[in-house]
C-alpha positions in Angstrom: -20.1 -3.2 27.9 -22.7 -2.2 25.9 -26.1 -3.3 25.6 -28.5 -4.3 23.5 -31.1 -2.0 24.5 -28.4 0.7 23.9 -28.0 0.2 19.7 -31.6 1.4 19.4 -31.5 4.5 21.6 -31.7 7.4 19.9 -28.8 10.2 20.6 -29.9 13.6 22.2 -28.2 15.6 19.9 -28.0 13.7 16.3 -31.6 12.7 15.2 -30.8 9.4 14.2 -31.3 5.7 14.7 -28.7 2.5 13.5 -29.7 1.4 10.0 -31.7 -2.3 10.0 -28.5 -4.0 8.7 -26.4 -2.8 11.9 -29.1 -4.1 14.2 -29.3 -7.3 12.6 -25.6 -7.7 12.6 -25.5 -6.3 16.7 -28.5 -8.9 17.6 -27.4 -11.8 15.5 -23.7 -11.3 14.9 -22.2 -13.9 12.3 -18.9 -15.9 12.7 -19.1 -14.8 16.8 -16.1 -17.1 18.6 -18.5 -19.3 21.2 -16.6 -21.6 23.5 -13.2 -22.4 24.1 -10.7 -20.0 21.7 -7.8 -22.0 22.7 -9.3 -24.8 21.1 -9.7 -23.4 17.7 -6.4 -24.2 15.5 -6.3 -20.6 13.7 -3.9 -19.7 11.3 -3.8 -16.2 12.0 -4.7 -14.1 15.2 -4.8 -10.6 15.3 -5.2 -8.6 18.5 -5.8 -5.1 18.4 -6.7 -2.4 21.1 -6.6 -2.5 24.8 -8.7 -3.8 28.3 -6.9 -0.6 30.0 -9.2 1.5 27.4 -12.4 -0.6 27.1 -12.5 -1.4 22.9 -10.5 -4.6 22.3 -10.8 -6.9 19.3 -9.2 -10.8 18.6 -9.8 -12.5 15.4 -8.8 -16.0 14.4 -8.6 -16.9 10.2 -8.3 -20.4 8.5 -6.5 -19.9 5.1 -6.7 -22.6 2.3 -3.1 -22.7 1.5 -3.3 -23.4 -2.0 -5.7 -20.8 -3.1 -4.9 -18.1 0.2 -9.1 -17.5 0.3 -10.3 -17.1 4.3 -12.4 -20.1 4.5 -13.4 -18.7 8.2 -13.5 -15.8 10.4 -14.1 -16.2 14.1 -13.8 -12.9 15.9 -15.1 -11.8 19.5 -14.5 -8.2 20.6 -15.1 -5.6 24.5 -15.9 -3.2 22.3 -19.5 -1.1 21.2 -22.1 -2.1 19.3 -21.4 -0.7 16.3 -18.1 -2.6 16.8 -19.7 -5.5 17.1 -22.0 -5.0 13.6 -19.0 -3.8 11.7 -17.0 -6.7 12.6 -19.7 -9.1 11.8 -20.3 -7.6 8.5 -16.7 -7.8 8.1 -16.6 -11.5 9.0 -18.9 -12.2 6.2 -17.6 -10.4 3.2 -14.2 -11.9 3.6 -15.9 -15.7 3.6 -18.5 -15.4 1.0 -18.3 -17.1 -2.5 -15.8 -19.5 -1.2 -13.8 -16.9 0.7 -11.2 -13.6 -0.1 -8.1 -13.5 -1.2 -5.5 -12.2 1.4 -4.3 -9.9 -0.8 -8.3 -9.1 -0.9 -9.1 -8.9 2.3 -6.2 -6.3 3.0 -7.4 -3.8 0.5 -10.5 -4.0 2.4 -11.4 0.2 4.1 -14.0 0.6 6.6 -16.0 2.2 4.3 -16.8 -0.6 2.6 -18.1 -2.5 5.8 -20.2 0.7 6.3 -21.7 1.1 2.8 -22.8 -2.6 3.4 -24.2 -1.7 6.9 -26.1 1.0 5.5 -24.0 3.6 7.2 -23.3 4.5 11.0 -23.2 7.7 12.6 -20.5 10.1 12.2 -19.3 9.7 16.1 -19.3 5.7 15.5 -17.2 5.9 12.7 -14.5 5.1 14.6 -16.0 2.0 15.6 -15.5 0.0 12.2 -11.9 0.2 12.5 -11.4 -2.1 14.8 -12.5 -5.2 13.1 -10.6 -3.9 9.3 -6.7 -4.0 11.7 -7.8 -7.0 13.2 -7.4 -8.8 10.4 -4.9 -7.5 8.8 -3.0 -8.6 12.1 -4.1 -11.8 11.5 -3.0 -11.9 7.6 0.4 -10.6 8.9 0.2 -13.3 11.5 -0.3 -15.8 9.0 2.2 -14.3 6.8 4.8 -14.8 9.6 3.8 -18.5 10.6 3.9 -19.3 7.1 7.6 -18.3 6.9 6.6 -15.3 4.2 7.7 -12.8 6.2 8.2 -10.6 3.3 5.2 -10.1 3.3 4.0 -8.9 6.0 3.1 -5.5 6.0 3.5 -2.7 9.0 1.2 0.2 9.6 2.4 3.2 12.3 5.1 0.7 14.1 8.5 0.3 14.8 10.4 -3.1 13.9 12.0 -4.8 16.5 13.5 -7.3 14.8 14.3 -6.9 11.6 14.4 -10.4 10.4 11.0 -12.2 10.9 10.0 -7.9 10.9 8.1 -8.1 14.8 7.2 -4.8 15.6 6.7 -3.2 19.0 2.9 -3.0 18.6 3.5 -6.9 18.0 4.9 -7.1 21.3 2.3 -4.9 23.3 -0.4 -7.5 21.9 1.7 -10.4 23.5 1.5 -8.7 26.8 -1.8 -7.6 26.7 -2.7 -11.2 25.9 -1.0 -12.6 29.1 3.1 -13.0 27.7 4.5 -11.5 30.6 7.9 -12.8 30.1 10.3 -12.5 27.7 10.3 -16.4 27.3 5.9 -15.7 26.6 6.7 -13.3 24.5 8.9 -15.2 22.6 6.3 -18.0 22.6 4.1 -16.2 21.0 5.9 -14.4 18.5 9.3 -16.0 17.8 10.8 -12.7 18.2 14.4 -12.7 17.9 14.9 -16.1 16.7 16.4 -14.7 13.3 17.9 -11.3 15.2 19.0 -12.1 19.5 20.8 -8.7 18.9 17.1 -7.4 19.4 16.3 -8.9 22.4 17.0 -6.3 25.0 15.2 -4.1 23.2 12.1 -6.5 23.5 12.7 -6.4 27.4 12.3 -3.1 27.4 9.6 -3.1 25.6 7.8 -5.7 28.2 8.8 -4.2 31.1 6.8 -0.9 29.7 4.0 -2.6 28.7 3.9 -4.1 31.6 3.9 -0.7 33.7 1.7 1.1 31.5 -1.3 -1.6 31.5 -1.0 -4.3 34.7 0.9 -1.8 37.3 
C-alpha cells in the first residue's frame, strides 16, 4: 500500500515531483467510501482489477432517474497514489453542477482527469485508468439493473450471455468479490436468467477464476 510520504518523493531517474492538485486529491481524497459499503444502496457498482496483482478499484453511483445525472460517487481503491488522486478528481467532475449525464460520464478519457490534476508522470499514467473503467462498470451496472440492457456497453470482453449481455470479465468481478458459486454468481449478476443455455459456460468460467486467484 502506498504511503503518503511516498507521493512526494522524488524519482531517481525523472526529475519530477506530483503537481499540487494530485497531492491535494492523495491527502484529502473527495467522495472516499468510509464505513460500511454494504450499507450504501448504490445503483451501480463497478469493480475493476485484482487483489492477486495489488491495484483494485470499487465504485458505487446514485443516478437520478429522471434526469440520469450521478448525484454521488463513492469509490475506495488498493491501488497507488496517483490512483487514488485520479479517482478523486474523477469523483468530482462527474458530481459537480448538479451531476453528469451517463452518457457524459462515459465519454469521459483519462486525459481529462489528468489535465485537471495538472498532469502525472509518464510511468503513472497508467494509474488514471483505473478509476475512468470503474465507472463505466458501474453505468453498465446500472444499465443492467435498470432493465436497459441495450445499453450497456462492452470493452475487450466476451459475452456470456447474450441476453442481459454478462460478459466473462463480469464474472471474474463476482468471484473476485467473494461469489464463489454459481448460485453467488448468479446473485450478483443475474446471469443466465434470460439465456440457462449459458450456464455451463459460466461454471467454467468460476471454476478458473477460482484457480487462477484463491488456489
Amino acid at each position: 500500500m502506498t504511503t503518503k510520504g511516498d507521493i512526494i518523493s522524488k524519482d531517481s531517474k525523472e526529475n519530477w515531483f506530483y503537481s499540487k492538485e494530485v497531492k491535494e486529491h492523495f491527502f484529502h481524497p473527495k467522495n472516499f467510501m468510509e464505513g460500511d459499503e454494504e450499507k450504501y444502496q448504490a445503483d451501480g457498482l463497478g469493480m475493476v482489477g485484482s487483489p492477486a496483482c495489488g491495484d483494485m478499484m470499487k465504485m458505487w453511483i446514485k443516478v437520478d432517474h429522471d434526469s440520469e445525472r450521478i448525484k454521488e460517487c463513492k469509490w475506495k481503491t488498493f491501488g497507488c497514489g496517483s490512483a487514488i488522486a485520479s479517482t478523486s478528481m474523477l469523483s468530482v467532475i462527474v458530481t459537480a453542477n448538479g451531476g453528469m449525464k451517463l452518457e457524459d460520464a462515459r465519454k469521459l478519457r483519462p486525459q481529462d482527469i489528468l489535465e485537471r490534476l495538472g498532469g502525472l508522470p509518464a510511468r503513472k499514467i497508467h494509474c488514471s485508468v483505473l478509476g475512468d473503467k470503474a465507472l463505466r462498470a458501474a453505468i453498465n451496472d446500472y444499465y443492467r439493473k435498470t432493465g436497459r440492457t441495450d445499453r450497456v456497453e462492452i470493452e475487450g470482453a466476451k459475452i456470456v450471455d447474450r441476453v442481459l449481455k454478462i460478459t466473462d470479465k463480469d464474472i471474474e468481478d463476482a468471484v473476485l468479490a467473494g461469489a464463489d458459486t454459481l448460485a453467488k454468481v448468479q446473485a450478483k449478476t443475474k446471469v443466465g436468467a434470460g439465456d440457462p443455455s449459458c450456464l455451463p459456460e459460466v461454471e467454467e468460467l468460476i471454476r478458473y477464476y477460482k484457480e487462477k486467484y484463491f488456489e
